[in-house]
gemmi code that builds the backbone of each chain (N, CA, C; Angstrom):
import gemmi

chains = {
    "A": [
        ("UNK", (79.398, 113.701, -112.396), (79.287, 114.740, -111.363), (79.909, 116.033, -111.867)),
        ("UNK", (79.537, 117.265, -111.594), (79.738, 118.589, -112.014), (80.997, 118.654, -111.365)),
        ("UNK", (82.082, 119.673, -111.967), (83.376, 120.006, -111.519), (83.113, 120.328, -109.635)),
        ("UNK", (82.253, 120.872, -109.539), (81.983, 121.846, -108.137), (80.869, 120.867, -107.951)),
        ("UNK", (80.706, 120.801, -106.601), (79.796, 119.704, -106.491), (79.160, 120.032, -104.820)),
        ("UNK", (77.783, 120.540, -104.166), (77.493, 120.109, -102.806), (77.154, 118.908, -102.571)),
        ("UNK", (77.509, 118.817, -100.997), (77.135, 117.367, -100.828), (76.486, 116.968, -99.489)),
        ("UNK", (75.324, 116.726, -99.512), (74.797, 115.963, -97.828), (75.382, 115.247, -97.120)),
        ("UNK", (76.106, 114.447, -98.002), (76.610, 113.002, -97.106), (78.136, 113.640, -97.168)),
        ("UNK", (78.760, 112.762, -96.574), (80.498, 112.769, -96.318), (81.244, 112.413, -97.926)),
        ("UNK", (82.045, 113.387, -97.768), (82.997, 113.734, -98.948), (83.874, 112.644, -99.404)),
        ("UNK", (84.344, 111.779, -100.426), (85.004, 110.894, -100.627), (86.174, 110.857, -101.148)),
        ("UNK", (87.671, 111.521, -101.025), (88.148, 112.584, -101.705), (88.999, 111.375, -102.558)),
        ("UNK", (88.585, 110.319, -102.385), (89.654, 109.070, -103.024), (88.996, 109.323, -104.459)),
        ("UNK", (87.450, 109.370, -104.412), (86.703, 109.660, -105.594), (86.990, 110.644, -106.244)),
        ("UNK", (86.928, 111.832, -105.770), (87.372, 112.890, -106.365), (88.730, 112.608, -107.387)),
        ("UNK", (89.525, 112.482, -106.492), (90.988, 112.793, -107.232), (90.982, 111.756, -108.183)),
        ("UNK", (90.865, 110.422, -107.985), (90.581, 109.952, -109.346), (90.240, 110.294, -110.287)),
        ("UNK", (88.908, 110.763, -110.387), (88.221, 111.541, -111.538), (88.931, 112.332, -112.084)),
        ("UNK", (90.195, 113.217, -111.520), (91.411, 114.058, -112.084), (92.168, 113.803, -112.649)),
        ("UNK", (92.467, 111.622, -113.072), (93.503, 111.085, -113.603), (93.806, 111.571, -114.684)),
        ("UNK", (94.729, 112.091, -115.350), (95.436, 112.154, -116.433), (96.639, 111.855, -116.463)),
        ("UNK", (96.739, 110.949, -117.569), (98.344, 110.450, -118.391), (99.077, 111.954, -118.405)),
        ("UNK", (98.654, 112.798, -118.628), (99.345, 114.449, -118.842), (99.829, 115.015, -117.856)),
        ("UNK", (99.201, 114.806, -116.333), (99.790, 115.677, -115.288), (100.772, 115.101, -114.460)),
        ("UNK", (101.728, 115.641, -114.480), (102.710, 115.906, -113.316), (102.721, 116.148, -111.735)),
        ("UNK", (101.626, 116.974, -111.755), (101.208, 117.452, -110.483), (100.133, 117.003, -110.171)),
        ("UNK", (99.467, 116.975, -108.628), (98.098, 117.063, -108.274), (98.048, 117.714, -106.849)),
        ("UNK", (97.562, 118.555, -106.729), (97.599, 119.279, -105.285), (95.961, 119.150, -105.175)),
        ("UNK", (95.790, 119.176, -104.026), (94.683, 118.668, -103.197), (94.458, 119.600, -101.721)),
        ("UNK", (93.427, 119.974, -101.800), (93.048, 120.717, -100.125), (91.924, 120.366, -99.353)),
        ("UNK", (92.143, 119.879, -98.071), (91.236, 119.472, -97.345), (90.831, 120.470, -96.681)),
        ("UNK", (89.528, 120.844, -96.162), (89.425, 121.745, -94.713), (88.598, 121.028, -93.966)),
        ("UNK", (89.296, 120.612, -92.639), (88.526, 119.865, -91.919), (87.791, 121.007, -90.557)),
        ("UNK", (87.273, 120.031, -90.438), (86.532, 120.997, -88.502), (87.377, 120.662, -87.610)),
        ("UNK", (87.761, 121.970, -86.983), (88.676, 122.058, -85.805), (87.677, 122.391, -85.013)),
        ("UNK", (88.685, 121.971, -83.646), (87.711, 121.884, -82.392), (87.593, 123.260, -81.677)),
        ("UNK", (88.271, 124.310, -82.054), (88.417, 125.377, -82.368), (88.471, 126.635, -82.678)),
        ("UNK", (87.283, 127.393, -82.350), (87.515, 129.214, -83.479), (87.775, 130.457, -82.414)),
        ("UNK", (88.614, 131.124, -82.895), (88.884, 132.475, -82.348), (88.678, 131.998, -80.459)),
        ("UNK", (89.333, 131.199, -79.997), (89.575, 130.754, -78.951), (88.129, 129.909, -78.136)),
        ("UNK", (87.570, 129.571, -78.857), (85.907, 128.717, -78.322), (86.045, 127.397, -78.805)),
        ("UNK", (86.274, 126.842, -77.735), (85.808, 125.157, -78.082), (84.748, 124.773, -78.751)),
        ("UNK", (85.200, 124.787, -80.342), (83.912, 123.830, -80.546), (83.403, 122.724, -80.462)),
        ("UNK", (81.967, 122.289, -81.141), (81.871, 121.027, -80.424), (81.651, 120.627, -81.891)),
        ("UNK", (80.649, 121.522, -82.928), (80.299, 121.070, -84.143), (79.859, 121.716, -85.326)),
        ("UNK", (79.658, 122.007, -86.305), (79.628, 123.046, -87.309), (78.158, 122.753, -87.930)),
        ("UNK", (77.413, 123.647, -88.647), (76.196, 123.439, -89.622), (76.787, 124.180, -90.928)),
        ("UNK", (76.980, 123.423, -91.634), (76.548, 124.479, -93.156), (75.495, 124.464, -93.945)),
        ("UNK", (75.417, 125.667, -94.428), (73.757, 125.603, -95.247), (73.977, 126.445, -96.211)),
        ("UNK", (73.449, 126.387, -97.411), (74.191, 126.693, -98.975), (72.930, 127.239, -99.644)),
        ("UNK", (73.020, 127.980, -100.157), (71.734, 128.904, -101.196), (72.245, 128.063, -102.395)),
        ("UNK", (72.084, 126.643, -102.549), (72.751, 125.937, -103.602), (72.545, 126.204, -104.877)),
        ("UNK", (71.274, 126.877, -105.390), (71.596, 126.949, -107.007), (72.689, 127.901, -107.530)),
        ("UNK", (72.878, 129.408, -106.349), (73.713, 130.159, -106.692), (75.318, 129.739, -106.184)),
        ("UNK", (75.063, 128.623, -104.980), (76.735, 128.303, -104.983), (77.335, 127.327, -105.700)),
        ("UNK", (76.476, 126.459, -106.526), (76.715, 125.644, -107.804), (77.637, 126.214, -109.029)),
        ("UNK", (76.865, 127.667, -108.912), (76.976, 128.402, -110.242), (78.361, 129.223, -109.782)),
        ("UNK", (78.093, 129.726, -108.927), (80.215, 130.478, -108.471), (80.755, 129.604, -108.121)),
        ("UNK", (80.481, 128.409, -107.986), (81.560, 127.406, -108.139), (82.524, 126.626, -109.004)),
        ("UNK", (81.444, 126.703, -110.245), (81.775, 126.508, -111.315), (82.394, 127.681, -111.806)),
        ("UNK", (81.961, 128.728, -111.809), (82.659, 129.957, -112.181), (84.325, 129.832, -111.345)),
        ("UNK", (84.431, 130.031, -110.179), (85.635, 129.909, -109.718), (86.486, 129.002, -110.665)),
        ("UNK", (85.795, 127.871, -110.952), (86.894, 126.770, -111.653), (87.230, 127.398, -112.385)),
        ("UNK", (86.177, 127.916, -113.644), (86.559, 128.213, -114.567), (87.618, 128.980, -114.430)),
        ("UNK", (87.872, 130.156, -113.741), (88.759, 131.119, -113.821), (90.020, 130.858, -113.262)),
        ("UNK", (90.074, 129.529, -112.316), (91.559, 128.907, -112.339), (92.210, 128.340, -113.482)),
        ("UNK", (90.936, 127.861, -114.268), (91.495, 127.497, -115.640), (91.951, 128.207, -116.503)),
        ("UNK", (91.366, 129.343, -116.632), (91.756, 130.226, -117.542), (93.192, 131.388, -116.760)),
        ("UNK", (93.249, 130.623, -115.693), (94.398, 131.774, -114.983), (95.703, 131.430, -114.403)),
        ("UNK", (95.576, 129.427, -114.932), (96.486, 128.804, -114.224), (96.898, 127.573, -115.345)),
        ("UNK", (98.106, 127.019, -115.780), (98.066, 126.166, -116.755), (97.571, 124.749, -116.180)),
        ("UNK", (96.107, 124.591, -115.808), (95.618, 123.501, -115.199), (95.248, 122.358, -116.368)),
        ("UNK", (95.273, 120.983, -115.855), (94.578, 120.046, -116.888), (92.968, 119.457, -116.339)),
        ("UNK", (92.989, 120.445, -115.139), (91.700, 119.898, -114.564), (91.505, 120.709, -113.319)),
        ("UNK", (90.424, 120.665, -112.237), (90.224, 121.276, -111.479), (88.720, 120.693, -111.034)),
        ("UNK", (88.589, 120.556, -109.528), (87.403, 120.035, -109.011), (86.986, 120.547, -107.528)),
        ("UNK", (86.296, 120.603, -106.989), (85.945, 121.275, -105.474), (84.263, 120.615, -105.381)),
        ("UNK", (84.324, 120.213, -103.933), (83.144, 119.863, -103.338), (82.947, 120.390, -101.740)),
        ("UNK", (82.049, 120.530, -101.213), (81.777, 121.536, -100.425), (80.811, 120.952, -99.521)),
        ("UNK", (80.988, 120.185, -97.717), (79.773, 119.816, -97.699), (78.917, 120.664, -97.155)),
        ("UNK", (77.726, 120.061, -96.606), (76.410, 121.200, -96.328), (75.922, 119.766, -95.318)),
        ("UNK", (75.157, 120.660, -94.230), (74.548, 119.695, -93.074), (75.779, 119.903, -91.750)),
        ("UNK", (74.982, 118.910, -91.078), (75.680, 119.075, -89.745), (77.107, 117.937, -89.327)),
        ("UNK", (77.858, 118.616, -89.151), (79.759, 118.098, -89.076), (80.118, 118.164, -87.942)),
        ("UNK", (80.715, 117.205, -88.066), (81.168, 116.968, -86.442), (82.723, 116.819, -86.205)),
        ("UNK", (83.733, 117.048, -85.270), (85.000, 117.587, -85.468), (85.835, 116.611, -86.403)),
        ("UNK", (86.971, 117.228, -87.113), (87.786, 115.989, -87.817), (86.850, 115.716, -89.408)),
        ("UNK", (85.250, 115.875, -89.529), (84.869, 115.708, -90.697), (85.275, 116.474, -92.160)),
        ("UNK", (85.142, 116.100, -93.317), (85.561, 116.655, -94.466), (85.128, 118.176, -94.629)),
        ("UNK", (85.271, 119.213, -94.709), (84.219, 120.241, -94.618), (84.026, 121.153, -96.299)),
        ("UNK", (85.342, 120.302, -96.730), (85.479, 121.292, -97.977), (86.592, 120.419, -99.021)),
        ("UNK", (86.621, 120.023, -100.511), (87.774, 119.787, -100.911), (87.977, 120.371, -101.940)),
        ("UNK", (89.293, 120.507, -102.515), (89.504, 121.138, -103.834), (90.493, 120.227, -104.546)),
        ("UNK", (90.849, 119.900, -105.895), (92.007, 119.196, -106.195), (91.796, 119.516, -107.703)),
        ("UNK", (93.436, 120.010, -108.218), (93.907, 119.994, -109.324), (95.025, 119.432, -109.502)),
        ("UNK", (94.754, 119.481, -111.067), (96.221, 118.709, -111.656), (96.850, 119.406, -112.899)),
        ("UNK", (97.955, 119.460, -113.340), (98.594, 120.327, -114.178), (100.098, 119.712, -114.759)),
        ("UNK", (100.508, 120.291, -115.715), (101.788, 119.305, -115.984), (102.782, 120.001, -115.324)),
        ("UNK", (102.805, 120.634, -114.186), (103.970, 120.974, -113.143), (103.327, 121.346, -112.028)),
        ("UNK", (103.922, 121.484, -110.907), (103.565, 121.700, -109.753), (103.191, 123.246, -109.553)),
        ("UNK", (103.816, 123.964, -110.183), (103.739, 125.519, -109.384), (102.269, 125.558, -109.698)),
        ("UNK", (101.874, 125.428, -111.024), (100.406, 126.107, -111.568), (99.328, 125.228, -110.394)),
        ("UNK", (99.950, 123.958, -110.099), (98.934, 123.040, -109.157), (98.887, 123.961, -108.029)),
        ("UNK", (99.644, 123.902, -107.333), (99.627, 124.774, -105.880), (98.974, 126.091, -106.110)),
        ("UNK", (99.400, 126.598, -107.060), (98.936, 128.123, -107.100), (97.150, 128.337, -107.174)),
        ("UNK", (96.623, 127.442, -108.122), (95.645, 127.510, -108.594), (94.553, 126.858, -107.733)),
        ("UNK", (94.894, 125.618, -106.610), (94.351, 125.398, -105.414), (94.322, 126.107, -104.375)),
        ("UNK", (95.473, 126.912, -104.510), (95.261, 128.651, -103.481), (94.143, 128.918, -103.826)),
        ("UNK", (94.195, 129.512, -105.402), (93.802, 130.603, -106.194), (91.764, 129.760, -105.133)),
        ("UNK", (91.663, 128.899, -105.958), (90.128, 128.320, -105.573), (89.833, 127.942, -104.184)),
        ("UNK", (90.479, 127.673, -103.306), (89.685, 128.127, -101.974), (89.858, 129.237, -101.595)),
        ("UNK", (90.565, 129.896, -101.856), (90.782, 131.505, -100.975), (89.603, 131.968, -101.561)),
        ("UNK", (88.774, 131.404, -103.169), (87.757, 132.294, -103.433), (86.375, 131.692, -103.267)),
        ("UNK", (86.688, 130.354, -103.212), (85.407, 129.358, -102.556), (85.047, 130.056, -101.192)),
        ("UNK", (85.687, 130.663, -100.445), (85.820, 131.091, -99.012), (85.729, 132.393, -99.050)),
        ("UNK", (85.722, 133.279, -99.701), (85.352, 134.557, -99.921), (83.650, 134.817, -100.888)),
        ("UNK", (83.568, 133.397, -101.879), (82.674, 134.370, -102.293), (81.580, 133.326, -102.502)),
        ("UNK", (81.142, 131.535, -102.164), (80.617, 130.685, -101.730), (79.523, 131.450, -101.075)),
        ("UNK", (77.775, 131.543, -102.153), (77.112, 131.672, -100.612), (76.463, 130.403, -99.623)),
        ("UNK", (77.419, 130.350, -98.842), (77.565, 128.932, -98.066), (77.973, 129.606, -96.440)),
        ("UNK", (76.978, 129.175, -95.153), (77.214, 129.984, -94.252), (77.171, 129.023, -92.935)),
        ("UNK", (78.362, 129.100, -92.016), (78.216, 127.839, -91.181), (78.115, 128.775, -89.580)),
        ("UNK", (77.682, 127.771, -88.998), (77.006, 127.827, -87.434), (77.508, 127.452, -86.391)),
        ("UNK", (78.460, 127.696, -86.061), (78.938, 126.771, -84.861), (78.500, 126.678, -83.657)),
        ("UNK", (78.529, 125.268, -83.048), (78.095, 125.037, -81.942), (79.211, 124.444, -80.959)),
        ("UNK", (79.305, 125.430, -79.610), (80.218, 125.803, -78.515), (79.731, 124.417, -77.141)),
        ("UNK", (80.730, 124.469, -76.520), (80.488, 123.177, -75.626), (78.859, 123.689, -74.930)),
        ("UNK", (78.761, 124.902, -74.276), (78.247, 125.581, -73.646), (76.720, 125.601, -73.774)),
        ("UNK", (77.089, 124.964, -75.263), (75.140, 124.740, -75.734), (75.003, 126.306, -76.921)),
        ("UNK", (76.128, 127.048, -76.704), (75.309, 128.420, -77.550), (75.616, 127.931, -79.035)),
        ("UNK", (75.164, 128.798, -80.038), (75.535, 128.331, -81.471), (75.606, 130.051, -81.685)),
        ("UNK", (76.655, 130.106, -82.782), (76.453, 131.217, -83.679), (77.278, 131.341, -85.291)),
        ("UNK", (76.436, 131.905, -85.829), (76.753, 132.202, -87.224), (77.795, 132.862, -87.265)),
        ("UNK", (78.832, 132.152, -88.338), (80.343, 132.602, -88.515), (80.098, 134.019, -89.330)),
        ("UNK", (80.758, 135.026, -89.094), (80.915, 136.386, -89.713), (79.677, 137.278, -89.435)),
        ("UNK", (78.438, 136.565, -88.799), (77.246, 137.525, -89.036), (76.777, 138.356, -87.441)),
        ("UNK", (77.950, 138.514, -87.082), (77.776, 138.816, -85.665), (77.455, 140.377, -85.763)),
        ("UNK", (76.437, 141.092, -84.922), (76.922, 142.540, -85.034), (76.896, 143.271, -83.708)),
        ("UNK", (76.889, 144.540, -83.711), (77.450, 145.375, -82.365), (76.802, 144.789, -81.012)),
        ("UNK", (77.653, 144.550, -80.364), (76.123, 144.408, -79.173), (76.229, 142.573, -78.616)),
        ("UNK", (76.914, 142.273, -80.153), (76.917, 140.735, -79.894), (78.266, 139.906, -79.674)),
        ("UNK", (78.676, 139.425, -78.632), (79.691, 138.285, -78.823), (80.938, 139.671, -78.424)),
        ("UNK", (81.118, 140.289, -77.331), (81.663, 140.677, -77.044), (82.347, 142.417, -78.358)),
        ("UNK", (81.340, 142.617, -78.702), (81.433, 143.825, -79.347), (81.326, 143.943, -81.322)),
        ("UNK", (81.411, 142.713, -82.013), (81.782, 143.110, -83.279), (82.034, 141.569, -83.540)),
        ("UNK", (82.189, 141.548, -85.033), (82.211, 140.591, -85.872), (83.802, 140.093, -85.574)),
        ("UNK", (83.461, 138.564, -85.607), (84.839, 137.765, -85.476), (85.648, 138.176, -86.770)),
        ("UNK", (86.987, 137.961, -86.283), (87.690, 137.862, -87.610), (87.697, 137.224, -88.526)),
        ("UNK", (87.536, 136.918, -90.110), (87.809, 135.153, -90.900), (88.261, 134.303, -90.340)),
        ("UNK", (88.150, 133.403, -90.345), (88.923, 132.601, -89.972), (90.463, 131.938, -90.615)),
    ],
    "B": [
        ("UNK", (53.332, 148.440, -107.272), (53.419, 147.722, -106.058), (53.936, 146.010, -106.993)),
        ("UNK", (54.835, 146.014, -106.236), (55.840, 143.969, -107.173), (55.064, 143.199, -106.554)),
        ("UNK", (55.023, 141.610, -106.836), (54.671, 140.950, -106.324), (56.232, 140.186, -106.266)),
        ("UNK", (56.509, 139.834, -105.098), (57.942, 139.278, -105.041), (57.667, 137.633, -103.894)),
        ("UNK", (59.384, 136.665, -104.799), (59.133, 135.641, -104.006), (60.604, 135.558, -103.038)),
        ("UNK", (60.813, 135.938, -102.102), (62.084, 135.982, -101.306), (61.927, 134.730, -100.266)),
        ("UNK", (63.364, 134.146, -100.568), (64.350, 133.087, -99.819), (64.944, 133.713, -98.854)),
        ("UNK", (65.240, 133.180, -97.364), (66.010, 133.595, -96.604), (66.632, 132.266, -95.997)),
        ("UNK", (68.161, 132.415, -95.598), (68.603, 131.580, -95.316), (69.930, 132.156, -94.092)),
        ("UNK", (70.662, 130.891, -93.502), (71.123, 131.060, -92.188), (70.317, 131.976, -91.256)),
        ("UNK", (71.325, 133.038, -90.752), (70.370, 133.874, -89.790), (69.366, 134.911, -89.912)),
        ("UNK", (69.151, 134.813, -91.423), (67.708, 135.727, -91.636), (66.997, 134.561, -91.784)),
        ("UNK", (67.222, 133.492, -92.296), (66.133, 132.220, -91.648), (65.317, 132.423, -90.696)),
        ("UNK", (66.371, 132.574, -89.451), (65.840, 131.960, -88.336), (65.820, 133.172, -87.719)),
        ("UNK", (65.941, 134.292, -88.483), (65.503, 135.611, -87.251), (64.068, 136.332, -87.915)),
        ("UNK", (63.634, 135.200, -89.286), (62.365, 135.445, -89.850), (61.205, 134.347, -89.634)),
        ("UNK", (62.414, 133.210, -89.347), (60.982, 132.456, -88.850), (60.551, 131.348, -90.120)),
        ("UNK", (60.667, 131.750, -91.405), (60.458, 131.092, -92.768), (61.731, 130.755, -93.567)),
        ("UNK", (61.379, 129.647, -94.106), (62.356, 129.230, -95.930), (62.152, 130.210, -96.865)),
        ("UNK", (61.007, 131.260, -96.645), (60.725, 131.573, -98.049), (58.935, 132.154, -97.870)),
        ("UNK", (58.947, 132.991, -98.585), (57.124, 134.188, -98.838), (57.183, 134.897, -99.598)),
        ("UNK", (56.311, 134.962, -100.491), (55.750, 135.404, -101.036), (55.411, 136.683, -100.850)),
        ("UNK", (55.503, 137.945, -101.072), (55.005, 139.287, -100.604), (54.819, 140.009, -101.586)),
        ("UNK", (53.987, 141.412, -101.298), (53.776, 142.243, -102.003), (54.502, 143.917, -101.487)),
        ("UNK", (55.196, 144.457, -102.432), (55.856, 145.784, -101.906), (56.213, 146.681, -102.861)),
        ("UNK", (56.110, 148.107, -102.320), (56.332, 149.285, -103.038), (57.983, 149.118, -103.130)),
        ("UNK", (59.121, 148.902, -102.623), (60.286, 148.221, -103.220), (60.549, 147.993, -104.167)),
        ("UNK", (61.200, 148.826, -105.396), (61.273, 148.559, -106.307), (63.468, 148.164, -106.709)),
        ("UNK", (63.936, 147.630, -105.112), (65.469, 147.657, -105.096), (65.486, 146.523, -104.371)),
        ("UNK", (66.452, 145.854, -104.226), (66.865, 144.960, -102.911), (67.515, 145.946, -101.788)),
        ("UNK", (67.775, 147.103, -101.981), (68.281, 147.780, -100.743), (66.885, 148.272, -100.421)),
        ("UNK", (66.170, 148.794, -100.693), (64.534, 149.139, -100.160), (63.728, 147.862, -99.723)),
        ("UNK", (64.302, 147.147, -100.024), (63.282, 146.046, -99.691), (63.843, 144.968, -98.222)),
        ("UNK", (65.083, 145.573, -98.572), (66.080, 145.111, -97.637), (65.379, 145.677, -95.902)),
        ("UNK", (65.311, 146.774, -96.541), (65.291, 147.679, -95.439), (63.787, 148.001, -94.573)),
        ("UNK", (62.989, 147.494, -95.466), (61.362, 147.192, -95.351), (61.370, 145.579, -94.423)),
        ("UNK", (62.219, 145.248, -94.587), (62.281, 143.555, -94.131), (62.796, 143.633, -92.938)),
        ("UNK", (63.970, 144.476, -92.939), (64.388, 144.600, -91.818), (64.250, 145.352, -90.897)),
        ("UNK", (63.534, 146.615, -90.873), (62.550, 146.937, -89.989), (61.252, 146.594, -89.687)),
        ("UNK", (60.765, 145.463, -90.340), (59.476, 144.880, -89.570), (59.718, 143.460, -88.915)),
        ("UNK", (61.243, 143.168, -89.629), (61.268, 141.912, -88.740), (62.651, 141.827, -87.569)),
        ("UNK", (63.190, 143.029, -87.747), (64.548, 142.948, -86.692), (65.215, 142.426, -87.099)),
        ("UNK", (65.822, 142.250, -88.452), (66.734, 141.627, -88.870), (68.388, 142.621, -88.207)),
        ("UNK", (69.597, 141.754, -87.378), (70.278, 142.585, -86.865), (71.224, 142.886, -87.892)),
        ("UNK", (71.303, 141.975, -89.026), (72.836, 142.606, -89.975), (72.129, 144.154, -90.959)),
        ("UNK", (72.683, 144.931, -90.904), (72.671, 145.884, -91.666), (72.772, 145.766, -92.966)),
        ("UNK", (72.253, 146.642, -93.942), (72.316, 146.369, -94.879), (73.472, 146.419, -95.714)),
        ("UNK", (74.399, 147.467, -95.578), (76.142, 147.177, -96.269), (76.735, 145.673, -95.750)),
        ("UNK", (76.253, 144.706, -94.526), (76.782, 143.523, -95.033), (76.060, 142.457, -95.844)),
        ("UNK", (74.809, 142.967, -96.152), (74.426, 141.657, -97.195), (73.881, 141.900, -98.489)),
        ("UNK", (74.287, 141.304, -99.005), (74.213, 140.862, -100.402), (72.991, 140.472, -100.789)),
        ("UNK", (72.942, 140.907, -102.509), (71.244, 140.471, -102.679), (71.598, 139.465, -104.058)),
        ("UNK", (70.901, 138.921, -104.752), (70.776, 138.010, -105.629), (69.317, 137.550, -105.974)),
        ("UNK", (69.000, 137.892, -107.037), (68.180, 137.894, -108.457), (67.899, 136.774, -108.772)),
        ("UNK", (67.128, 135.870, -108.717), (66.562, 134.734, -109.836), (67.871, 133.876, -109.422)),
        ("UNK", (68.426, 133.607, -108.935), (69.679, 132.802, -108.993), (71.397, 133.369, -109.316)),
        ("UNK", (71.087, 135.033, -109.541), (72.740, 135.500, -109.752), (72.400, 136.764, -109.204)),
        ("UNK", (73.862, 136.991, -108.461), (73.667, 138.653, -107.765), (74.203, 139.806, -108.586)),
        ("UNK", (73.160, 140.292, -107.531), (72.950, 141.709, -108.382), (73.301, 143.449, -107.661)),
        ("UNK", (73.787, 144.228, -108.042), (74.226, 145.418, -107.092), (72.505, 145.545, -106.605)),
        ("UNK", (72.533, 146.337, -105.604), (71.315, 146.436, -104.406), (70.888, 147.593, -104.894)),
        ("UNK", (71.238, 148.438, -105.849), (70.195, 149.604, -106.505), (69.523, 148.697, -107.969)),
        ("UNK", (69.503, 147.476, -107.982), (68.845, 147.114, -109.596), (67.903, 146.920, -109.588)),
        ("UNK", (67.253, 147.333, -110.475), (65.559, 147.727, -110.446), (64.995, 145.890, -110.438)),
        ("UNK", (63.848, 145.523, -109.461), (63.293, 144.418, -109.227), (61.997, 144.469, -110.301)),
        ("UNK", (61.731, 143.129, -110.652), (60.432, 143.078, -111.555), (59.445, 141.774, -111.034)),
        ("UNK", (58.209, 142.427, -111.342), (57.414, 141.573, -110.658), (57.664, 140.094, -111.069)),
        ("UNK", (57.491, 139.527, -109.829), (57.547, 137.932, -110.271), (59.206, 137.736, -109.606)),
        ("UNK", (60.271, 138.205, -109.702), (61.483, 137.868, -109.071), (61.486, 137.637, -107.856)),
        ("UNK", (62.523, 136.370, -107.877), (62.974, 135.568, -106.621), (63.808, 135.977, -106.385)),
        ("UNK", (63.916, 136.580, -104.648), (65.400, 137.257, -104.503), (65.881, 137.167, -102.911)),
        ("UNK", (66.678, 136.840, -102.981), (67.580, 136.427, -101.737), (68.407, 137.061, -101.362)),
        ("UNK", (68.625, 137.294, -100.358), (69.386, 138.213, -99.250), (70.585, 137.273, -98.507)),
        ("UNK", (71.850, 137.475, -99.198), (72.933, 136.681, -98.545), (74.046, 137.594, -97.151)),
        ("UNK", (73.529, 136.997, -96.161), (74.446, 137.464, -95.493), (75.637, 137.016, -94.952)),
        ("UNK", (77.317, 137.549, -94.654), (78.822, 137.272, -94.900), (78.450, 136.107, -95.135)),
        ("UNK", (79.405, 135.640, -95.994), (79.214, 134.110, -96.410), (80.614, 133.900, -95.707)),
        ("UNK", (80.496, 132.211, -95.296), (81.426, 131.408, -94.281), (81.959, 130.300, -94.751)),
        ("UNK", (81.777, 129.921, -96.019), (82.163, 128.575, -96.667), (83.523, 127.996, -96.206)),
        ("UNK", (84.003, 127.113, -96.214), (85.554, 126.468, -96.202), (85.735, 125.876, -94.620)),
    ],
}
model = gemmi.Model(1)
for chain_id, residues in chains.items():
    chain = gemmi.Chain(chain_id)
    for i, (resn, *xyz) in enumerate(residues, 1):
        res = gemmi.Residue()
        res.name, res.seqid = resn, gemmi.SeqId(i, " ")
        for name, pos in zip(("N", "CA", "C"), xyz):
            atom = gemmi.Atom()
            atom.name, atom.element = name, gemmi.Element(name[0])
            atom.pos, atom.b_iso = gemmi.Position(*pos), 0.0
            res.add_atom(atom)
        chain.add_residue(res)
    model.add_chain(chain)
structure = gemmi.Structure()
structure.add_model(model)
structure.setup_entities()
């Protein structure tokens, strides 16, 4: 499986981090993002993601790369799912390993803060209420004046 | 006049109706073409929030398009 990986089905993160074993590392930091029930004060009920996958394959892999080259990592992995999630499900993972902790933590920052900035990967949420709407793509006029904040 | 193959996805998906067409246009930018798309189909995001991308890698929205390119229109991305 590719360092960066989408996925239809549910995320297995026992799999993942294995695949990270090394006799060499010290560290392994790991990030989950699950679905909260949750956003900018709206109960959700359930999320869609949907991925322009050949190009979020490719900045995904790119992201790694550049934790590697920016962090003393011995490895680095992220999977991302896509389809419809329901609260509490896997929504996103990342996990590295390194022969100390700081470069681990730092460099699992470093890759979701940019999986999440620059991923073209775009989710939908759906409100008890029955409405759905696209995270960030809100504009004037809609949803009480202007685009939600990030989350 | 290009012959172009454009992907749309999340809410230009579904505020176009298609996965994907085939077209023909005097557009020789993704911001002109942007803007050709989105005045015939009501697309509501403007064009400073979305992003365009080339054959599979993005590209600034003044780069000259060539016939035959696949090009996609990403709007805010939401991943995580």
């Amino acid at each position: 499986m590719a360092a960066f990986s989408l996925s239809s089905t549910p995320i297995d993160p026992a799999t993942l981090q294995r695949a990270l074993g090394d006799v060499r590392a010290g560290a392994c930091v790991t990030f989950e993002g699950w679905v909260r029930n949750r956003n900018d004060g709206h109960p959700v009920q359930s999320l869609e993601y949907e991925a322009y996958a050949a190009l979020a394959e490719r900045e995904g892999a790119r992201i790694l790369g550049e934790a590697r080259a920016r962090f003393a990592l011995l490895g680095a992995a992220a999977a991302h799912r896509v389809g419809h999630l329901q609260l509490g499900d896997l929504a996103v993972w990342v996990g590295v390993t390194a022969e100390h902790r700081g470069a681990a933590f730092e460099a699992c920052r470093y890759i979701i803060d940019e999986a999440k900035a620059r991923l073209p990967i775009w989710k939908k949420e759906h409100y008890a209420d029955g409405a759905t709407v696209w995270i960030n793509c809100a504009t004037r006029g809609e949803h009480g004046g202007g685009a939600r904040p990030p989350p | 006049m290009l012959t172009l193959d454009v992907q749309y996805f999340a809410i230009l998906r579904e505020q176009r109706g298609l996965t994907q067409e085939r077209l023909t246009t005097a557009a020789s930018t993704p911001a002109a073409l942007y803007e050709e798309l989105r005045q015939r189909h009501g697309f509501t995001l403007p064009a400073e929030r979305v992003r365009a991308a080339v054959n599979d890698a993005f590209v600034a929205a003044t780069a000259p398009l060539r016939d035959g390119d696949r090009i996609v229109f990403i709007p805010p991305v939401a991943g995580g």
